[in-house]
TITITI-726524 format. One line per field, with one value per residue: residue number from 1; residue in three letters; chain; y, x, z of N, C-alpha, C in turn. Coordinates in Angstrom, 2 decimals. Last residue first. Example, Ala and Ser with C-alpha at 12.3 -4.5 7.8 and 13.67 -1.06 7.14 Angstrom:
<recs>
kolmi <- (2, 1)
kelum <- (ser, ala)
pamar <- (A, A)
n.north <- (-2.25, -5.69)
n.east <- (12.85, 13.19)
n.up <- (7.08, 7.80)
ca.north <- (-1.06, -4.50)
ca.east <- (13.67, 12.30)
ca.up <- (7.14, 7.80)
c.north <- (0.03, -3.30)
c.east <- (12.90, 13.20)
c.up <- (7.87, 7.80)
</recs>
This chain:
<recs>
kolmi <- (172, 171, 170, 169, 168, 167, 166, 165, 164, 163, 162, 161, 160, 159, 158, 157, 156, 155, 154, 153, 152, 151, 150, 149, 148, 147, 146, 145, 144, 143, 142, 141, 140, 139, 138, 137, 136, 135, 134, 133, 132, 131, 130, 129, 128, 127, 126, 125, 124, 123, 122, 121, 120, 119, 118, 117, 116, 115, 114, 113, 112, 111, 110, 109, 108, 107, 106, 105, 104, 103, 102, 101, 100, 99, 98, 97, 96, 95, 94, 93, 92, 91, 90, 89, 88, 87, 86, 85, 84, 83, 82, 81, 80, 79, 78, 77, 76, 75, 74, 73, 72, 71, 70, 69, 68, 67, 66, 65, 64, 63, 62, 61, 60, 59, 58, 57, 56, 55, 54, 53, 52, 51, 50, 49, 48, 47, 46, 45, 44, 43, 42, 41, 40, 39, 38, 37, 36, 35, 34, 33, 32, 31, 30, 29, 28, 27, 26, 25, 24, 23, 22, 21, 20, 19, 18, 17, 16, 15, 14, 13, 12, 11, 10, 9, 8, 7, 6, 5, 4, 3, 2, 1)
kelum <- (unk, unk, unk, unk, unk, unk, unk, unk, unk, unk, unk, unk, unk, unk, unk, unk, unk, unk, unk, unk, unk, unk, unk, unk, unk, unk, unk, unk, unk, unk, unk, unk, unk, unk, unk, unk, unk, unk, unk, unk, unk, unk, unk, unk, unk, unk, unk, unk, unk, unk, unk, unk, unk, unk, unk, unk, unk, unk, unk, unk, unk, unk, unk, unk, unk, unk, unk, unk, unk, unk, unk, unk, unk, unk, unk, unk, unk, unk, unk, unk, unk, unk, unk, unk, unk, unk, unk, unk, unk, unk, unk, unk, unk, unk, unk, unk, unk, unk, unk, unk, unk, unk, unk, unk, unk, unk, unk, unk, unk, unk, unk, unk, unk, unk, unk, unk, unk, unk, unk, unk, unk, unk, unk, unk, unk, unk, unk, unk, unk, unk, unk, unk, unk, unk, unk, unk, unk, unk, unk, unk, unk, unk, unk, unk, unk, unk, unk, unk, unk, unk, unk, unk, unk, unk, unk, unk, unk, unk, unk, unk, unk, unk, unk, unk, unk, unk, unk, unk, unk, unk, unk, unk)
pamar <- (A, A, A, A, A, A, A, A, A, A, A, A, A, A, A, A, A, A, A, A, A, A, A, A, A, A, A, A, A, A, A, A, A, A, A, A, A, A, A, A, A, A, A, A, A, A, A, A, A, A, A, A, A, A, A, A, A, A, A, A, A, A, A, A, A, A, A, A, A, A, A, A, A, A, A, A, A, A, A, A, A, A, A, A, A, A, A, A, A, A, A, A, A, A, A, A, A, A, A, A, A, A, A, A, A, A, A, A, A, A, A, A, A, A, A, A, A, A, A, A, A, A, A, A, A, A, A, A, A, A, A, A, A, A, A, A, A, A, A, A, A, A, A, A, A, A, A, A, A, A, A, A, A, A, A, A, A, A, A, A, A, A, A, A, A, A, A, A, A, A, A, A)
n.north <- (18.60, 22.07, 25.18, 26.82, 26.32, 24.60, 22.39, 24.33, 26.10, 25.04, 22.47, 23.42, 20.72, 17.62, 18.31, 21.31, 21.49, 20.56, 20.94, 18.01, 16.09, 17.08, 14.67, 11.60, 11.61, 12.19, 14.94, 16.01, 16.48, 17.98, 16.58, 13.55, 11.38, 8.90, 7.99, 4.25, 1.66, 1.30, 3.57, 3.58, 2.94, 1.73, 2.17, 0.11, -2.36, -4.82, -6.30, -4.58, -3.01, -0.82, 1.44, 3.56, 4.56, 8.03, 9.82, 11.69, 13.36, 13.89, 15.15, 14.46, 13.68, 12.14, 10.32, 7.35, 5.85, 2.72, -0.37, -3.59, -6.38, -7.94, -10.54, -9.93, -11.82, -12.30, -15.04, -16.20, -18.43, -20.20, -20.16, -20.65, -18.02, -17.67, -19.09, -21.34, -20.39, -19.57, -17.10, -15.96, -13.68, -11.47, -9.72, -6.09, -2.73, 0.03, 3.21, 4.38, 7.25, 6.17, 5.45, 4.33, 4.37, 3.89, 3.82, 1.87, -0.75, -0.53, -1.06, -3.56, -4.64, -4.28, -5.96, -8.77, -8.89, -8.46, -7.97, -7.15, -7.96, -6.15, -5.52, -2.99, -1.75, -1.15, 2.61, 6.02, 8.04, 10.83, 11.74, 10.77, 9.45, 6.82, 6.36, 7.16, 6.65, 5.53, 4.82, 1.98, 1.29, -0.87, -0.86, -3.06, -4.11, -5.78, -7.17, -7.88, -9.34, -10.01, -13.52, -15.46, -17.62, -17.28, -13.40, -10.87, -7.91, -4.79, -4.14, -1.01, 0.17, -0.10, 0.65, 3.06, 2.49, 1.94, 0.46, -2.15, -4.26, -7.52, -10.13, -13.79, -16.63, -18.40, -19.98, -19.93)
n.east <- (13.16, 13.15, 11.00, 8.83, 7.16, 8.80, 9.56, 10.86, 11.23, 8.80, 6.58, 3.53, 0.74, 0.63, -0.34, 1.20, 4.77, 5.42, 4.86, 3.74, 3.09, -0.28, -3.00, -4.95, -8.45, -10.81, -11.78, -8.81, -6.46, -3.98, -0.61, 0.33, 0.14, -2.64, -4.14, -3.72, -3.75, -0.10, 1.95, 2.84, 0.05, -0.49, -3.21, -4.51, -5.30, -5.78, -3.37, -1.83, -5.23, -7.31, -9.22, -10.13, -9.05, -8.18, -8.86, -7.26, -8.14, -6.61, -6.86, -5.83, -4.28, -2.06, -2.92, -4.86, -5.49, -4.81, -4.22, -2.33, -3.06, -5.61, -5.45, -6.36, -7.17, -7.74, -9.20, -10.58, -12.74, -14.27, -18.45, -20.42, -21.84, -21.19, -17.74, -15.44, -12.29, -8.86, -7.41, -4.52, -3.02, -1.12, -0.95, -0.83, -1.99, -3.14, -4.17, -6.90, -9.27, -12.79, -14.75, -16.59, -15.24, -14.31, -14.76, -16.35, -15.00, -12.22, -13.03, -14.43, -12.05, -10.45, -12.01, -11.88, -10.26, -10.13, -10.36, -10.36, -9.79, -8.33, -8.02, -6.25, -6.75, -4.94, -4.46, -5.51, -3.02, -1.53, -0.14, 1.07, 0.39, 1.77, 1.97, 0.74, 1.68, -0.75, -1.58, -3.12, -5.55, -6.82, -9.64, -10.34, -13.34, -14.42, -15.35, -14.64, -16.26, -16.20, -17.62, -19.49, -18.97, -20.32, -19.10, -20.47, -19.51, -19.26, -17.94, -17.76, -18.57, -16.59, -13.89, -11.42, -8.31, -5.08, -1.72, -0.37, 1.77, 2.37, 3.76, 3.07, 2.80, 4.17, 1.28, -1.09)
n.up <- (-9.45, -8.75, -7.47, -7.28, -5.89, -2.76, -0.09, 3.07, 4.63, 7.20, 5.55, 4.05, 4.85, 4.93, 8.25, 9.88, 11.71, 14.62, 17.73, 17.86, 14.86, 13.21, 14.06, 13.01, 13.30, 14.24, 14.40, 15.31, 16.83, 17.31, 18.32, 20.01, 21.64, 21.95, 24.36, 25.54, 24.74, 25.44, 25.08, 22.10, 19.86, 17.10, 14.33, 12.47, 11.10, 11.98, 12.15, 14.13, 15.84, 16.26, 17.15, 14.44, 11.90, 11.73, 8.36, 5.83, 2.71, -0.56, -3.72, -7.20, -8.82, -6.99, -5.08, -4.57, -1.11, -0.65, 0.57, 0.55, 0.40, -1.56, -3.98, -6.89, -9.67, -13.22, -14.79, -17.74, -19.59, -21.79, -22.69, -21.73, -20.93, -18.42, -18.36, -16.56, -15.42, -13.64, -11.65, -10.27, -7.94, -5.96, -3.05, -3.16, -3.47, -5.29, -5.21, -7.29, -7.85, -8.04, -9.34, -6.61, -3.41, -0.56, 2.30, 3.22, 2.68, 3.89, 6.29, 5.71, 5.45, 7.61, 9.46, 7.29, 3.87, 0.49, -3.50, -6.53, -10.27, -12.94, -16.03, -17.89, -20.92, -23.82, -24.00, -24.97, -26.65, -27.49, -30.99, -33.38, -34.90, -34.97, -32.99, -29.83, -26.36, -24.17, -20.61, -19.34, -16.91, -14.49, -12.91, -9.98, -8.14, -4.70, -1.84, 1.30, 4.70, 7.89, 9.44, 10.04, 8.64, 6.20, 5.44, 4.14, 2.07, 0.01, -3.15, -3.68, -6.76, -9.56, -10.35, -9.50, -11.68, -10.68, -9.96, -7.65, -7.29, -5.94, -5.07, -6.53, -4.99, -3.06, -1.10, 0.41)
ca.north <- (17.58, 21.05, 23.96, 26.90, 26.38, 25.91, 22.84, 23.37, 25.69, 26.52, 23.49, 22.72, 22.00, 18.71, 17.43, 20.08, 21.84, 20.60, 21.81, 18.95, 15.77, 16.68, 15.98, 12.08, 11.95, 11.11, 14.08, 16.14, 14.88, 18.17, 17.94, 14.40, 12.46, 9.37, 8.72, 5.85, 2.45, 0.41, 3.35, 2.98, 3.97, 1.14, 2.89, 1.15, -1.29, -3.41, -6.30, -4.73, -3.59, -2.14, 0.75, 3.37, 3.86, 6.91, 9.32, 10.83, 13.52, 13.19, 15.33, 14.61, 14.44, 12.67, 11.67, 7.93, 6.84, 3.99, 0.29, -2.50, -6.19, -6.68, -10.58, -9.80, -11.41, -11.86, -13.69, -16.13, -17.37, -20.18, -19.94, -21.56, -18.57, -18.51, -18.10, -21.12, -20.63, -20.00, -18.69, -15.93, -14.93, -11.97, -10.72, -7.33, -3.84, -0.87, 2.47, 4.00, 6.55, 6.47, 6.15, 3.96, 4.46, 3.71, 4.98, 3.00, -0.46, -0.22, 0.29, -2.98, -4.68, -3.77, -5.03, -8.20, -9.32, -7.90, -8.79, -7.27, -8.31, -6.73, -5.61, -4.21, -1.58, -1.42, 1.26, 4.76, 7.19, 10.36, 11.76, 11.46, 10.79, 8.04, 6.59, 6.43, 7.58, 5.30, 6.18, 2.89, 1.68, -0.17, -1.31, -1.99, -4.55, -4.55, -7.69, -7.02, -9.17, -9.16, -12.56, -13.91, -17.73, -18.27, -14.92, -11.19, -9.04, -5.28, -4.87, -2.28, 0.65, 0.15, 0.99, 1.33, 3.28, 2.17, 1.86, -1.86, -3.14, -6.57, -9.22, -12.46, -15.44, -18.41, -19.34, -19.57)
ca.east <- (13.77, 12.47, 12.03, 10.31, 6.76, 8.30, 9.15, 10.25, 12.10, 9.82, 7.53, 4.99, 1.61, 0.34, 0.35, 0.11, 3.86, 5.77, 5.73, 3.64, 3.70, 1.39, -2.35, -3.69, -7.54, -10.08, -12.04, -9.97, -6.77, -5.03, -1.46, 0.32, 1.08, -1.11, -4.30, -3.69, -5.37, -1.35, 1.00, 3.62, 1.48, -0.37, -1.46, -4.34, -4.39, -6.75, -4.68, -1.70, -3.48, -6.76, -7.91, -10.52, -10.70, -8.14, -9.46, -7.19, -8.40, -7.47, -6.43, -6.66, -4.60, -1.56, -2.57, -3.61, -5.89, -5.01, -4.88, -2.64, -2.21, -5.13, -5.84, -5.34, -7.36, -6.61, -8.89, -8.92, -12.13, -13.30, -16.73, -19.73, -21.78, -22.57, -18.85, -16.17, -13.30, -9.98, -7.70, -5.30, -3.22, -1.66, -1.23, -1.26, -0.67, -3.27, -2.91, -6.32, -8.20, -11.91, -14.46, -16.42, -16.53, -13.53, -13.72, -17.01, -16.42, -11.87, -12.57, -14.71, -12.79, -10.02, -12.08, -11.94, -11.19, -10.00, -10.33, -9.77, -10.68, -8.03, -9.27, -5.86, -7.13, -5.83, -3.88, -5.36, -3.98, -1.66, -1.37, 1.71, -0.43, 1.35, 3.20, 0.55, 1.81, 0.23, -1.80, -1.84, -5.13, -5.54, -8.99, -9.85, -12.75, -14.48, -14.77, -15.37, -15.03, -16.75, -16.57, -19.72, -18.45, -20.80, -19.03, -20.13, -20.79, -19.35, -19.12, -17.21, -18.41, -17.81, -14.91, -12.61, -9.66, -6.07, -2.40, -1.61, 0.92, 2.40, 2.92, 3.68, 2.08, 4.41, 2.89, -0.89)
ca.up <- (-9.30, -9.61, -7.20, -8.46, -7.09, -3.60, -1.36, 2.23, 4.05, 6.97, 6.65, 3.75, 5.08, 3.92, 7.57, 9.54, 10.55, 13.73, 16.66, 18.41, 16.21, 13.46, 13.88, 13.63, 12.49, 14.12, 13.03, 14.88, 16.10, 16.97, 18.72, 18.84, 22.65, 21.04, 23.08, 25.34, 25.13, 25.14, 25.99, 23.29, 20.57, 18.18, 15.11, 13.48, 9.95, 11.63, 11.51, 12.90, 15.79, 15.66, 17.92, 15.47, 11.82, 11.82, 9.56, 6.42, 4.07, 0.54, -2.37, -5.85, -9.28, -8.48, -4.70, -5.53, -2.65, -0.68, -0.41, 1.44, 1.17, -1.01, -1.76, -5.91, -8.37, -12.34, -14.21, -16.69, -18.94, -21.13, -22.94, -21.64, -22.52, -18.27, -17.86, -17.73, -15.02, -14.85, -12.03, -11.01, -8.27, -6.90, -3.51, -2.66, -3.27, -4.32, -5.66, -6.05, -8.34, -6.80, -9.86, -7.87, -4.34, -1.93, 1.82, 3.65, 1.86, 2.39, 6.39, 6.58, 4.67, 6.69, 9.73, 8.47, 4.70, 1.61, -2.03, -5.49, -8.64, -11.54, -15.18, -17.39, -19.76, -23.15, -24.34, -23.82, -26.16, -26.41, -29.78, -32.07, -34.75, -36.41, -33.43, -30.94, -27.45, -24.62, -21.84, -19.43, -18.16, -15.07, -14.03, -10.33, -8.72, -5.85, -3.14, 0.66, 3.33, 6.72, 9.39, 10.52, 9.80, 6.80, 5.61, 5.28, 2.45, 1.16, -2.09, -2.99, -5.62, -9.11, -10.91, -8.84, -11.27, -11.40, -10.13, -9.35, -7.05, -6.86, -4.35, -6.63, -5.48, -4.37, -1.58, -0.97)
c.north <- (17.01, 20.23, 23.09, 26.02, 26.47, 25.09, 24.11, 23.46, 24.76, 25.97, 24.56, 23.03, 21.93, 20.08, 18.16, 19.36, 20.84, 21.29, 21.39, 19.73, 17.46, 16.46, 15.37, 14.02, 11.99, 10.96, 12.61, 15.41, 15.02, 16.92, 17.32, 15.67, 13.80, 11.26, 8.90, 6.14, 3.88, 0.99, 2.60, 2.32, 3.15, 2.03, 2.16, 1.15, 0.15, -2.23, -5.55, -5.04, -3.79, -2.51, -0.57, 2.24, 3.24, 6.24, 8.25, 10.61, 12.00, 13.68, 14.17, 14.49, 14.85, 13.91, 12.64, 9.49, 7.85, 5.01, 1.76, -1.59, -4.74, -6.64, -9.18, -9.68, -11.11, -11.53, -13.74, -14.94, -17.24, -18.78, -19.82, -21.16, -19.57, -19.13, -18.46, -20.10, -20.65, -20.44, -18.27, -17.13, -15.28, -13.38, -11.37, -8.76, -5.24, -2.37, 1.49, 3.48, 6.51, 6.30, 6.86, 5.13, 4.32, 3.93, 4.85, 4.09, 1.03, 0.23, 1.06, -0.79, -4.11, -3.60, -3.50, -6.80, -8.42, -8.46, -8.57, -7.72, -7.99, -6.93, -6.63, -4.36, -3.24, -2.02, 0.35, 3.38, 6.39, 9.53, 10.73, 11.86, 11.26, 9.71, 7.41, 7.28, 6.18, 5.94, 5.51, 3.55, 2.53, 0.44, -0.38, -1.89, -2.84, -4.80, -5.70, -7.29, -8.59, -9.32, -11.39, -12.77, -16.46, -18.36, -16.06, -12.67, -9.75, -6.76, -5.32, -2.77, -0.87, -0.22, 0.32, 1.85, 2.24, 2.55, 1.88, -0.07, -2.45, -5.32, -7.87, -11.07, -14.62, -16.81, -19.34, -19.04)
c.east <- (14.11, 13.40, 11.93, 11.18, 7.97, 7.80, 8.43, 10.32, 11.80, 10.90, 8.60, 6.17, 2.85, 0.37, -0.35, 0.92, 2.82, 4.81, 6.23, 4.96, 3.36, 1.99, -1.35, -3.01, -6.09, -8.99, -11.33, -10.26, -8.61, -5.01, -2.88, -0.72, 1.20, -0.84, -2.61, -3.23, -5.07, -2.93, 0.20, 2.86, 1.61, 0.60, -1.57, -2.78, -4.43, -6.38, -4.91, -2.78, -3.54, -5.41, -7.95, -9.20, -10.73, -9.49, -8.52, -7.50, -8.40, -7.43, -7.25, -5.95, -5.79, -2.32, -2.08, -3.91, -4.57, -5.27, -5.11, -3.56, -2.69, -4.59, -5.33, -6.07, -6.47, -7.24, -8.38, -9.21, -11.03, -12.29, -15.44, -18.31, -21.26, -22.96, -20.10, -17.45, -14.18, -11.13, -8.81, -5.81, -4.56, -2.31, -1.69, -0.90, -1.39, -2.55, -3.01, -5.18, -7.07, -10.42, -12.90, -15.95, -15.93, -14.92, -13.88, -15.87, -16.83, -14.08, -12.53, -14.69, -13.95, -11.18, -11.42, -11.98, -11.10, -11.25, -9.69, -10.44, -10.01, -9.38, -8.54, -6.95, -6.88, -5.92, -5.23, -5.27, -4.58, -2.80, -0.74, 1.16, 0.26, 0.80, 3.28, 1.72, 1.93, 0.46, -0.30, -2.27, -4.18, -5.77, -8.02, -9.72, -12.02, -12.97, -14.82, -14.69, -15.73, -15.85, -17.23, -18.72, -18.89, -20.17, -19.61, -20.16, -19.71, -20.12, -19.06, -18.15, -18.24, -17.92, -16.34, -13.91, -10.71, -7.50, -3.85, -1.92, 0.66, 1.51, 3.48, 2.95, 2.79, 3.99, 3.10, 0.53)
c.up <- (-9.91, -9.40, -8.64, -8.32, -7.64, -4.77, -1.28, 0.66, 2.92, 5.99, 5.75, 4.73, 4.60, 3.67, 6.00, 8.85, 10.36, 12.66, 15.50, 17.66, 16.82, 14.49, 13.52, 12.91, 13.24, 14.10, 13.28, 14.05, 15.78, 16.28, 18.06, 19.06, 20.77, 21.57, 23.01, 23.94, 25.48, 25.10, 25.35, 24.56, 21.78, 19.22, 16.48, 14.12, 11.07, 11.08, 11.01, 12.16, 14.32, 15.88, 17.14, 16.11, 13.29, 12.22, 10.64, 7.85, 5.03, 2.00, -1.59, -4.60, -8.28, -8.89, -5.54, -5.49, -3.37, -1.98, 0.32, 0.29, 2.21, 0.75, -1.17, -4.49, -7.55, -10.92, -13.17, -16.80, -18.28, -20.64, -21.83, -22.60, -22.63, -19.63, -18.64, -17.60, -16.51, -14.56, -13.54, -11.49, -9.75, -7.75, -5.00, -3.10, -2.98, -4.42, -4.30, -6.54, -6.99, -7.84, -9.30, -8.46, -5.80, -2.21, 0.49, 3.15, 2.38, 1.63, 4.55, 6.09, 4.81, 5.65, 8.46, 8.30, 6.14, 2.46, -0.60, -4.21, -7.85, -10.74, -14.15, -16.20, -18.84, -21.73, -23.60, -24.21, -25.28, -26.62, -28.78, -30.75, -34.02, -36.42, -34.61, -31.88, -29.04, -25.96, -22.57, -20.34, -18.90, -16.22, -14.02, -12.05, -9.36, -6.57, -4.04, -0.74, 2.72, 5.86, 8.14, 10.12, 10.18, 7.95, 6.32, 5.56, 3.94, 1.48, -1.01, -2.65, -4.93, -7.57, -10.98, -9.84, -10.60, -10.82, -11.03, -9.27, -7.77, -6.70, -5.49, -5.42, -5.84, -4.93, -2.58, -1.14)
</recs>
């Protein structure tokens, strides 16, 4: 599929992933995002929501995998990928077009929530896992509870702010 645009979407899942699994055994997982920009109306001066841009998304292997046991519905994600879009007639026999993206990469938007990050076990690129130097050794980082990668050794957690860091009075 050349050509595609690789674009990246900010919006809400709004309903939980479906996990299924291909005539070859492989896993993919479908769920879908909507965008919706806030946009200032001109008479009221209010803040509104414009209308909502409806993306499919798509992911296979082990990713798909990692994306049906993290994302639930309501999740706000920022997610990259592949774009493409086809037509089709729906069951009214009217003529449709929709947008699908082959998700590149996906995570959770950090604007108005926190997250907690696992790793999902030894993948290579694929699998969206860290590959350290030593091939099957643990990574040379402090506390990996939970899975999870610590900070390097003397440094600050992650989401800690080091010695010097941002404040409340800074501004950019």
């Amino acid at each position: 599929m050349a050509g595609e645009p690789l674009i990246t979407i900010i919006g809400n899942v709004v309903a939980d992933p479906e996990q299924r699994v291909s005539q070859a055994g492989k896993p993919w997982v479908t769920f879908r995002i909507a965008s919706t920009p806030r946009v200032k109306d001109r008479q009221s001066g209010d803040w509104v929501d414009g209308e909502a841009l409806w993306v499919g998304c798509r992911a296979y292997g082990d990713y798909a995998e990692n994306i049906a046991s993290s994302l639930t519905k309501g999740m706000r994600v920022i997610v990259q990928g592949l774009l493409s879009q086809r037509s089709y007639t729906d069951n009214q026999g009217q003529q449709r077009t929709s947008l699908d993206l082959e998700v590149e990469e996906v995570g959770p938007s950090l604007r108005f929530a926190t997250a907690s990050v696992a790793r999902a076990g030894s993948g290579g690129p694929a699998g969206g896992g860290y590959a350290p130097s030593g091939v099957g050794q643990q990574p040379t980082y402090g506390s990996t509870e939970g899975g999870g990668f610590g900070a390097p050794q003397g440094q600050p957690a992650w989401g800690t702010p080091a010695a010097g860091g941002f404040d409340d009075e800074q501004t950019f």
